[in-house]
PyMOL Python script that loads the backbone (N, CA, C, O; Angstrom):
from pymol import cmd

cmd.read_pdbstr("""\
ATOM      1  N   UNK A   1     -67.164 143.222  92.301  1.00  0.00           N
ATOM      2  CA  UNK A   1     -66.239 142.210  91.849  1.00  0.00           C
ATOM      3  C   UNK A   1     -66.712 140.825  92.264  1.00  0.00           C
ATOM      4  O   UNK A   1     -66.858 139.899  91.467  1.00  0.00           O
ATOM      5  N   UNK A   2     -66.951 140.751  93.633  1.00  0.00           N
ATOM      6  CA  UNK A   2     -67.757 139.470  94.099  1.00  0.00           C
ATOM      7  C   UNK A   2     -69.289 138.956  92.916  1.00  0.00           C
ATOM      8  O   UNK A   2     -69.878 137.877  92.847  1.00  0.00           O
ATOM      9  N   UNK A   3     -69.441 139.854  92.382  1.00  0.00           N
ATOM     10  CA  UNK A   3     -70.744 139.036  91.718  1.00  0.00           C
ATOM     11  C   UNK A   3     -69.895 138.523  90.366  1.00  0.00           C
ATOM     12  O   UNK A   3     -70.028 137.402  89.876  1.00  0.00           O
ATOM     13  N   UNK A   4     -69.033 139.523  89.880  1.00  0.00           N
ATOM     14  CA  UNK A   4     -68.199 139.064  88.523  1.00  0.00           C
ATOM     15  C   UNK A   4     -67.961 137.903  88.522  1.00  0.00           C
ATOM     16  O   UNK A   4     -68.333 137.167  87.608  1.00  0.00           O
ATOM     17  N   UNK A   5     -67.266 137.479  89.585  1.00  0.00           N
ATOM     18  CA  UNK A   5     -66.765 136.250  89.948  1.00  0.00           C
ATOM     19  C   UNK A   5     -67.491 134.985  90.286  1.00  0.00           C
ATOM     20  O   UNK A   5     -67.179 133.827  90.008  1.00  0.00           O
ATOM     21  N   UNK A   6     -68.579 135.470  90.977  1.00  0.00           N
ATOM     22  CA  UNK A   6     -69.730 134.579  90.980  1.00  0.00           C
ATOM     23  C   UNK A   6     -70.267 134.214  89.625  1.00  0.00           C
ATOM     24  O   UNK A   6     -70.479 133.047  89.296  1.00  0.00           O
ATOM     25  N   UNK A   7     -70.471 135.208  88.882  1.00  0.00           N
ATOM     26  CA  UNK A   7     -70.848 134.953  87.488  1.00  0.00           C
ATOM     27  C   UNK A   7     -70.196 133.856  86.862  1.00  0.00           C
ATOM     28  O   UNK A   7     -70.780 132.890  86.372  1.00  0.00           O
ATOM     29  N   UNK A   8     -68.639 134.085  86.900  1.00  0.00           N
ATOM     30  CA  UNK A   8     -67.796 133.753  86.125  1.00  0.00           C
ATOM     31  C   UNK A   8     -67.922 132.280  86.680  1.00  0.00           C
ATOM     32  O   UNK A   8     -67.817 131.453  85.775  1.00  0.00           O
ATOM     33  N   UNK A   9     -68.121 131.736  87.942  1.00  0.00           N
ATOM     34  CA  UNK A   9     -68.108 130.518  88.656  1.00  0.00           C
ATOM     35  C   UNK A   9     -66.715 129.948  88.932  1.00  0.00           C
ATOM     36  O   UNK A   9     -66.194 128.901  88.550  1.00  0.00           O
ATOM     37  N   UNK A  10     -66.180 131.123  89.848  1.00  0.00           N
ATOM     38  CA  UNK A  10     -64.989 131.054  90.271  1.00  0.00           C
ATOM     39  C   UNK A  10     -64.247 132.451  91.138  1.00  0.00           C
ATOM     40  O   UNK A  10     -65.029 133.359  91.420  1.00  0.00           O
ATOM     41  N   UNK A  11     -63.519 132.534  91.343  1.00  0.00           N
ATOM     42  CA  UNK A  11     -62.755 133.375  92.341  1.00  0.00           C
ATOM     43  C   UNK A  11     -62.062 134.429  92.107  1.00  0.00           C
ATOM     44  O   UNK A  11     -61.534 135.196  92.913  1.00  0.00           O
ATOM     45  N   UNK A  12     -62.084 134.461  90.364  1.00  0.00           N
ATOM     46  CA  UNK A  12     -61.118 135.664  89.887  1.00  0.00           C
ATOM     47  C   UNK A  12     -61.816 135.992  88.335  1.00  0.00           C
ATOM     48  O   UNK A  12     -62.242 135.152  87.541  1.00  0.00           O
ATOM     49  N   UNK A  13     -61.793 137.231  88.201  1.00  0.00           N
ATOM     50  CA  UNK A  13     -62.914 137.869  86.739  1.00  0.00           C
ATOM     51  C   UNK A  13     -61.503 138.870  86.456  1.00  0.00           C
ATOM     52  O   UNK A  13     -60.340 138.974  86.846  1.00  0.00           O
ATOM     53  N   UNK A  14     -62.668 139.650  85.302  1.00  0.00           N
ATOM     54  CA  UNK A  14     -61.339 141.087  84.462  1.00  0.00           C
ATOM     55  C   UNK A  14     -62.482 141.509  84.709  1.00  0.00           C
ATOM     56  O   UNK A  14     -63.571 140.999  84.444  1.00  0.00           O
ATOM     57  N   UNK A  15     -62.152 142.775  85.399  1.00  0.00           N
ATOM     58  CA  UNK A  15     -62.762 144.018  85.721  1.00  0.00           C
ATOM     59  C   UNK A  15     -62.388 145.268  84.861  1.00  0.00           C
ATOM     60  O   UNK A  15     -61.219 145.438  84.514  1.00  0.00           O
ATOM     61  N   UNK A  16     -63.454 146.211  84.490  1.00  0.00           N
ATOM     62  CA  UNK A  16     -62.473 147.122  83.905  1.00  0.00           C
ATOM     63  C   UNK A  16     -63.045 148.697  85.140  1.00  0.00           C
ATOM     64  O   UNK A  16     -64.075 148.673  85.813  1.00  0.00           O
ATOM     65  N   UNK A  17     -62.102 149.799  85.108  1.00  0.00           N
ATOM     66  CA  UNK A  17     -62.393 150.690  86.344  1.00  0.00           C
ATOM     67  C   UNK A  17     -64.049 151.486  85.514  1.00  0.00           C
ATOM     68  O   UNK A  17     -65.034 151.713  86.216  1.00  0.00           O
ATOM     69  N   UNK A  18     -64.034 151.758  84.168  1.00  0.00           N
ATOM     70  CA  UNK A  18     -64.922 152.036  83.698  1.00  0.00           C
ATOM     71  C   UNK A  18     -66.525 151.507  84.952  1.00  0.00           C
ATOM     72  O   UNK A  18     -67.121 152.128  85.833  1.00  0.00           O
ATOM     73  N   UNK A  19     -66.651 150.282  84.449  1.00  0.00           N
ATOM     74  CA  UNK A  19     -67.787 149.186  85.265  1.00  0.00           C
ATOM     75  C   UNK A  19     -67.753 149.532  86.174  1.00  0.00           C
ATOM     76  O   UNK A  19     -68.712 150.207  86.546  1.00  0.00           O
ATOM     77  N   UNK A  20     -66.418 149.244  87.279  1.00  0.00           N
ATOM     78  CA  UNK A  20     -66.574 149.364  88.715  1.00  0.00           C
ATOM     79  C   UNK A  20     -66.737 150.727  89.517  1.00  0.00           C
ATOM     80  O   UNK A  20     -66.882 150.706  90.739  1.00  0.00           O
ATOM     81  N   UNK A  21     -66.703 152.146  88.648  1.00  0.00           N
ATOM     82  CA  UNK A  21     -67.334 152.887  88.993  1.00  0.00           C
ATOM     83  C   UNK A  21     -68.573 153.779  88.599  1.00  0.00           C
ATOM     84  O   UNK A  21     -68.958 154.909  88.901  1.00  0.00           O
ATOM     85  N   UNK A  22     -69.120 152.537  87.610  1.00  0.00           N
ATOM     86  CA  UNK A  22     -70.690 152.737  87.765  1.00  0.00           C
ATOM     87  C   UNK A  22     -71.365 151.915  88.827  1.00  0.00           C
ATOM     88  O   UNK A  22     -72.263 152.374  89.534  1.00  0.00           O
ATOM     89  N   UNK A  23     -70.835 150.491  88.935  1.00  0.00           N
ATOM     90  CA  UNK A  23     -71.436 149.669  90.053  1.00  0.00           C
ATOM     91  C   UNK A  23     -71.567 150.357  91.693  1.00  0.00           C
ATOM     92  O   UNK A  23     -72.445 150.230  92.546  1.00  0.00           O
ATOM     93  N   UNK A  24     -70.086 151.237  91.678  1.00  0.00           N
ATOM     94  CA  UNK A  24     -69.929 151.611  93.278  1.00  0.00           C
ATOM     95  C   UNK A  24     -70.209 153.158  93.052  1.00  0.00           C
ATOM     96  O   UNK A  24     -69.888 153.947  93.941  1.00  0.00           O
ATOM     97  N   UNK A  25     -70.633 153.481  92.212  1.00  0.00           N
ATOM     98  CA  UNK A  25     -70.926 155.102  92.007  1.00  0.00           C
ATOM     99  C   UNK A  25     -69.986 156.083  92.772  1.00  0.00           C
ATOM    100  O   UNK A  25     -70.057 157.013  93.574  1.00  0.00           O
ATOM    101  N   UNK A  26     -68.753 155.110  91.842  1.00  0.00           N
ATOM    102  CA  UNK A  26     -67.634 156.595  92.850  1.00  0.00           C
ATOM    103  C   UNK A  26     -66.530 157.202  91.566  1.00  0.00           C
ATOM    104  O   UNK A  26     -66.963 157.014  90.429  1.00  0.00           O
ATOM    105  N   UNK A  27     -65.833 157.560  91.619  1.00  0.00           N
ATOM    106  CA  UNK A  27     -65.265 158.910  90.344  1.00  0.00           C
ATOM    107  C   UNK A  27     -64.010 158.114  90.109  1.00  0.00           C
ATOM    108  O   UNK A  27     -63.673 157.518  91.132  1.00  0.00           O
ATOM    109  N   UNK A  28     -63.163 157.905  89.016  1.00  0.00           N
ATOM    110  CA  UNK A  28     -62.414 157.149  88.801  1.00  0.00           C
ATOM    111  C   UNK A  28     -61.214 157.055  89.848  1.00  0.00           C
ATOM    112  O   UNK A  28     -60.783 155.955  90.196  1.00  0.00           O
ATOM    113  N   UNK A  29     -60.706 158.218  90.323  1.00  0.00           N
ATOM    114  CA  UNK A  29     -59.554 157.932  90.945  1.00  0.00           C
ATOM    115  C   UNK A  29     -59.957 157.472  92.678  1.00  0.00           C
ATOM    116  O   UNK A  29     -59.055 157.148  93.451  1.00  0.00           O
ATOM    117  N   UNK A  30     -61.012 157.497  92.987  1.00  0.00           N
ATOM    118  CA  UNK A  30     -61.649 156.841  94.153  1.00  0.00           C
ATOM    119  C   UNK A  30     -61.475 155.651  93.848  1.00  0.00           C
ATOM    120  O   UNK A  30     -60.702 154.995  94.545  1.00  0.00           O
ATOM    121  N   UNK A  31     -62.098 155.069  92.795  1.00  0.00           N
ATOM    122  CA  UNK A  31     -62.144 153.839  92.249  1.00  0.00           C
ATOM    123  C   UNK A  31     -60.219 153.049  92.607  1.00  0.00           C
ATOM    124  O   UNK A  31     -59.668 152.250  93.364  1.00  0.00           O
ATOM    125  N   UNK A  32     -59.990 153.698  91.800  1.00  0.00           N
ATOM    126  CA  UNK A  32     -58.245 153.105  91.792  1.00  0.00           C
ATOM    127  C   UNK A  32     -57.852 153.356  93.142  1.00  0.00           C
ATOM    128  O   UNK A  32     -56.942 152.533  93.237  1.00  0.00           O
ATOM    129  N   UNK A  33     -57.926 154.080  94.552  1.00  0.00           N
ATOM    130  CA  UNK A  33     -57.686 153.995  95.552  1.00  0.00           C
ATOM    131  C   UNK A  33     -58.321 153.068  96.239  1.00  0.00           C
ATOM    132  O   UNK A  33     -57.564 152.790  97.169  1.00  0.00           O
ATOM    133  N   UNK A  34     -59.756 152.108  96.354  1.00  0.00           N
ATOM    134  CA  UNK A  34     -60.161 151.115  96.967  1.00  0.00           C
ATOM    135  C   UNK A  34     -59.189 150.298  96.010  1.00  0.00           C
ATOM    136  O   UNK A  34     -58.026 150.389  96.401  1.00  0.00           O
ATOM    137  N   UNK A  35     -59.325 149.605  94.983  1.00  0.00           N
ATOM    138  CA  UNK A  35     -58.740 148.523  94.262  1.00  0.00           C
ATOM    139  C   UNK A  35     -57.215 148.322  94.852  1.00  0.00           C
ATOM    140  O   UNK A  35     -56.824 147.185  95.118  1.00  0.00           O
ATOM    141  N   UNK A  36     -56.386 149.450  95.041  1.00  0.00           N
ATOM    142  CA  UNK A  36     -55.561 149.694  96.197  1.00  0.00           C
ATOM    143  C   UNK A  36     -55.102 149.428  97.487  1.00  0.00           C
ATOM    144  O   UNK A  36     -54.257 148.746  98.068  1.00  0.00           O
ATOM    145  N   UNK A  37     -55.891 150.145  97.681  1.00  0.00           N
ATOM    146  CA  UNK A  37     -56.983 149.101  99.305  1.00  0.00           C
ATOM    147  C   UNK A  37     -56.931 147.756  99.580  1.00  0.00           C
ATOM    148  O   UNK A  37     -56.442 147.005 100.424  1.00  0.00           O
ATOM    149  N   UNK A  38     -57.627 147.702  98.540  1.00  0.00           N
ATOM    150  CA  UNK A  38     -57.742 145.960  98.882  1.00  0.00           C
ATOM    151  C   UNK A  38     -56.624 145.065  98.537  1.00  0.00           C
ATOM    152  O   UNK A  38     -56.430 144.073  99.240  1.00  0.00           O
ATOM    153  N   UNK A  39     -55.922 145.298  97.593  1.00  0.00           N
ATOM    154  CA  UNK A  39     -54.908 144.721  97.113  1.00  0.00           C
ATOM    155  C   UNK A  39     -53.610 144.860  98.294  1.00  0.00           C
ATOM    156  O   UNK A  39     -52.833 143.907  98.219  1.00  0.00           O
ATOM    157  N   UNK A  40     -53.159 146.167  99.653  1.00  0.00           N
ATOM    158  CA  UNK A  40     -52.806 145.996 100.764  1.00  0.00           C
ATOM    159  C   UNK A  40     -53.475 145.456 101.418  1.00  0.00           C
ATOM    160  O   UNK A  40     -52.949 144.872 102.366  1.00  0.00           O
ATOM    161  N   UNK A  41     -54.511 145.398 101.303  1.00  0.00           N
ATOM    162  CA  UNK A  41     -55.355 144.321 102.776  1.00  0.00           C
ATOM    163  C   UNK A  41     -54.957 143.200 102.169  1.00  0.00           C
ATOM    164  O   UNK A  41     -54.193 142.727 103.011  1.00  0.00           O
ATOM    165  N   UNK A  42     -54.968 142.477 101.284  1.00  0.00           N
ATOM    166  CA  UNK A  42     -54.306 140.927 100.736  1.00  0.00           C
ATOM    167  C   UNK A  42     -55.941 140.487 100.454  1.00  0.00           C
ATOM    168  O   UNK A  42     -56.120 139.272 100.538  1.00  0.00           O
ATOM    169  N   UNK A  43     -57.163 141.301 100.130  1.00  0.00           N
ATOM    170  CA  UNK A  43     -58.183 141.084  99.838  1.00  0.00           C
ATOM    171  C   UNK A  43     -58.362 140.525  98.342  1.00  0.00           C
ATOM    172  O   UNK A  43     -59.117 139.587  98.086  1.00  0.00           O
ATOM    173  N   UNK A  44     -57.445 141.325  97.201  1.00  0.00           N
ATOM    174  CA  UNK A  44     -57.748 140.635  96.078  1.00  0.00           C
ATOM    175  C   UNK A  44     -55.994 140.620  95.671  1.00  0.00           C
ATOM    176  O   UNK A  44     -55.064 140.864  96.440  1.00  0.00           O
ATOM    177  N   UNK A  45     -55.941 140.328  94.522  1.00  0.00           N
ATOM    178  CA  UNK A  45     -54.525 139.974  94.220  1.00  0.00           C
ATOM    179  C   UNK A  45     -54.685 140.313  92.503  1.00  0.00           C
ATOM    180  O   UNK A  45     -55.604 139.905  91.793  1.00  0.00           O
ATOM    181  N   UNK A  46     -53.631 141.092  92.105  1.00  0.00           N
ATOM    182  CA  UNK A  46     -53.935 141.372  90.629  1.00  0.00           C
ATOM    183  C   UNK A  46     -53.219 140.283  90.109  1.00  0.00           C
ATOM    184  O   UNK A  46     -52.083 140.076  90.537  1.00  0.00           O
ATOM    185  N   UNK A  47     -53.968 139.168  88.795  1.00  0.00           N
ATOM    186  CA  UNK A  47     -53.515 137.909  88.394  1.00  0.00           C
ATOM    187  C   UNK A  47     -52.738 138.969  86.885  1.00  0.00           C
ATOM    188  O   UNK A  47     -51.522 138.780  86.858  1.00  0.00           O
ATOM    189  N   UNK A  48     -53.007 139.514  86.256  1.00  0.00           N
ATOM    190  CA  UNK A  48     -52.787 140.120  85.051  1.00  0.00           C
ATOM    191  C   UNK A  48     -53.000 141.825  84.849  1.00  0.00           C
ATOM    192  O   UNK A  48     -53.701 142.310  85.736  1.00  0.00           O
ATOM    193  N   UNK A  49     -52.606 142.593  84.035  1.00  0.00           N
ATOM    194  CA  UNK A  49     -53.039 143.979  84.052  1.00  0.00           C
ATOM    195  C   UNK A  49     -53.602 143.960  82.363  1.00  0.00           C
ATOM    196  O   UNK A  49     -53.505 143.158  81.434  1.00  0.00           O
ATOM    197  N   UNK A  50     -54.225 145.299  82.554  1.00  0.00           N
ATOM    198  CA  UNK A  50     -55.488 144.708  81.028  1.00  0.00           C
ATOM    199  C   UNK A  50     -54.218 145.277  79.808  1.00  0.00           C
ATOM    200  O   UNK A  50     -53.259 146.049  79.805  1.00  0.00           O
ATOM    201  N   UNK A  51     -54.959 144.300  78.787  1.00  0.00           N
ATOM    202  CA  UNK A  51     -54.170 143.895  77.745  1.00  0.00           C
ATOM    203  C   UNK A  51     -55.218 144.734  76.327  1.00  0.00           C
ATOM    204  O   UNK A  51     -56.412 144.794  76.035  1.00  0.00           O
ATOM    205  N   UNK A  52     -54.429 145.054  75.988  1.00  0.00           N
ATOM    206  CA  UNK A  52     -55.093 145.995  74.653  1.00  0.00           C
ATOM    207  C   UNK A  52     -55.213 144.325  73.879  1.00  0.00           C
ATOM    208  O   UNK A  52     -56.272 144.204  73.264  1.00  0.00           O
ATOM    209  N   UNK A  53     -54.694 143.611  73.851  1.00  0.00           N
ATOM    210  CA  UNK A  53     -55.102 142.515  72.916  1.00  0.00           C
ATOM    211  C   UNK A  53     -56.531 141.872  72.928  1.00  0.00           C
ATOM    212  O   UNK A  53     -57.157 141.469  71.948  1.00  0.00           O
ATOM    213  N   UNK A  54     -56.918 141.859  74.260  1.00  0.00           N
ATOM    214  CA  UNK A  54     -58.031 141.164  74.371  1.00  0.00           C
ATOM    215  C   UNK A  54     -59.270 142.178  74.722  1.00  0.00           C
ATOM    216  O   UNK A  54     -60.393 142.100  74.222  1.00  0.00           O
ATOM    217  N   UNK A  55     -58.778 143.273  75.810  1.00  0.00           N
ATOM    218  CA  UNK A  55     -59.376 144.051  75.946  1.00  0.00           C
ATOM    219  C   UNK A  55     -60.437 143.296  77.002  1.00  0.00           C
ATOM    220  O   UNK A  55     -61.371 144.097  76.977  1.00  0.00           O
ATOM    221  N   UNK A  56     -60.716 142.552  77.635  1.00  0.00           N
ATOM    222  CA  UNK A  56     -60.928 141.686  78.673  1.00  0.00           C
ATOM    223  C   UNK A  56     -61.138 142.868  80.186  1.00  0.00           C
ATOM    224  O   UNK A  56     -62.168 142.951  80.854  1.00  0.00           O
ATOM    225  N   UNK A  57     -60.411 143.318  80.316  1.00  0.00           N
ATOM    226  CA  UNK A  57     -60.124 144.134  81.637  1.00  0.00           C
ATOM    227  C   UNK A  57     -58.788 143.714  82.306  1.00  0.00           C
ATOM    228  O   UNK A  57     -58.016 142.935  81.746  1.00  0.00           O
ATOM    229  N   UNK A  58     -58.515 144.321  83.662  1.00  0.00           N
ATOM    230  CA  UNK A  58     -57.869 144.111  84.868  1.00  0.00           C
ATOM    231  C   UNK A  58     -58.392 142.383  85.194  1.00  0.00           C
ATOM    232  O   UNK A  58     -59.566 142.057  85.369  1.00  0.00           O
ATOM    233  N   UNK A  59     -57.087 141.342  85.218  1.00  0.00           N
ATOM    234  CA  UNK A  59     -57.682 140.364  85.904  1.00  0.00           C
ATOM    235  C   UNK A  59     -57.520 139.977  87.385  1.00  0.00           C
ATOM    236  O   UNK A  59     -56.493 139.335  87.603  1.00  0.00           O
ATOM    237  N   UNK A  60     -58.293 140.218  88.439  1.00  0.00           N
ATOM    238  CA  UNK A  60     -57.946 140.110  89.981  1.00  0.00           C
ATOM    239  C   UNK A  60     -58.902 138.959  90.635  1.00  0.00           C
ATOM    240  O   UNK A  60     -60.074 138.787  90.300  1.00  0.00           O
ATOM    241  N   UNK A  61     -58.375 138.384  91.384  1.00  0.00           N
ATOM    242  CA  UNK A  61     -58.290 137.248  91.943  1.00  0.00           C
ATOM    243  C   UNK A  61     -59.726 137.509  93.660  1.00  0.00           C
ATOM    244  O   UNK A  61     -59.574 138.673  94.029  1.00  0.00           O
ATOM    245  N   UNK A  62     -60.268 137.161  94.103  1.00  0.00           N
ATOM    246  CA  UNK A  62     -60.241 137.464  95.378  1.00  0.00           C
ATOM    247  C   UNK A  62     -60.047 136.308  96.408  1.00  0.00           C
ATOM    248  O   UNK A  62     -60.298 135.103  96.404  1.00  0.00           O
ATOM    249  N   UNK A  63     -59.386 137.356  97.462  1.00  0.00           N
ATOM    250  CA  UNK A  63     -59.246 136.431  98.214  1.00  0.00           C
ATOM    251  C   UNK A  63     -60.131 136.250  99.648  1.00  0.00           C
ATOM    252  O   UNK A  63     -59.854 136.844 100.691  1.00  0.00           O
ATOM    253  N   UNK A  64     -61.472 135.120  99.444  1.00  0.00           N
ATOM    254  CA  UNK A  64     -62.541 135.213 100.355  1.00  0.00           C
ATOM    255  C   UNK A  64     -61.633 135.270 101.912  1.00  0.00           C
ATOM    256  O   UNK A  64     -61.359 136.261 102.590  1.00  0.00           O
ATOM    257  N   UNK A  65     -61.380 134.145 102.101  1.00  0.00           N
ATOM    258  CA  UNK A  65     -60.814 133.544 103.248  1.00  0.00           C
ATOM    259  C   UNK A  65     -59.083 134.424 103.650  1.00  0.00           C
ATOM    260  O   UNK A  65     -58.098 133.811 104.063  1.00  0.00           O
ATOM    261  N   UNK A  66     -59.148 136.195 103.338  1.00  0.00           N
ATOM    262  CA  UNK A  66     -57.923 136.231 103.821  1.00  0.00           C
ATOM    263  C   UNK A  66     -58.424 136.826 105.448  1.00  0.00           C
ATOM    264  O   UNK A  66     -59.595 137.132 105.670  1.00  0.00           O
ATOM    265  N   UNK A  67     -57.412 136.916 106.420  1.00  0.00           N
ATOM    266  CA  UNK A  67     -57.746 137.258 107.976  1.00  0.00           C
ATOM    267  C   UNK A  67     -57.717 138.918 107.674  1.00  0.00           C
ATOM    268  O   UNK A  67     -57.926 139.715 108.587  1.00  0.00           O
TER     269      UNK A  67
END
""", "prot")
cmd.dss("prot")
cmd.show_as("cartoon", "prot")
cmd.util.cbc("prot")
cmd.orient("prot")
C-alpha cells in the first residue's frame, strides 16, 4: 500500500484485495485480517469502500505518523 501511495504522490490510493494478495503472497482471507489489523492499530483508515461504478478499489488512507 505504501508504494501505491507513493505512486499516487500522496497518502491514500484504492487498493483492491485481489493486488494486495499477490504483492504480500498471502490467501484472501489473511489478506482481509491484516487490512483489519491495521485499520485497529489506527495505521490506515478506510476513506471509501469499492464502488462497482468506478471499480477503482478499496480507498484507504495511511496513517505514517500514527504512535
Amino acid at each position: 500500500m505504501l508504494d501505491l501511495c507513493h505512486q499516487g504522490g500522496g497518502d491514500s490510493c484504492f487498493v483492491k484485495i485481489p493486488h494486495l494478495m499477490e504483492a504480500a503472497e498471502l490467501k484472501e482471507r489473511q489478506t482481509q485480517l491484516v487490512l483489519k489489523s491495521l485499520r485497529e492499530l489506527s495505521l490506515i483508515d478506510k476513506i471509501a469502500d469499492y464502488s462497482n461504478v468506478d471499480r477503482l478499489g478499496t480507498h484507504y488512507r495511511l496513517n505514517l505518523d500514527a504512535e
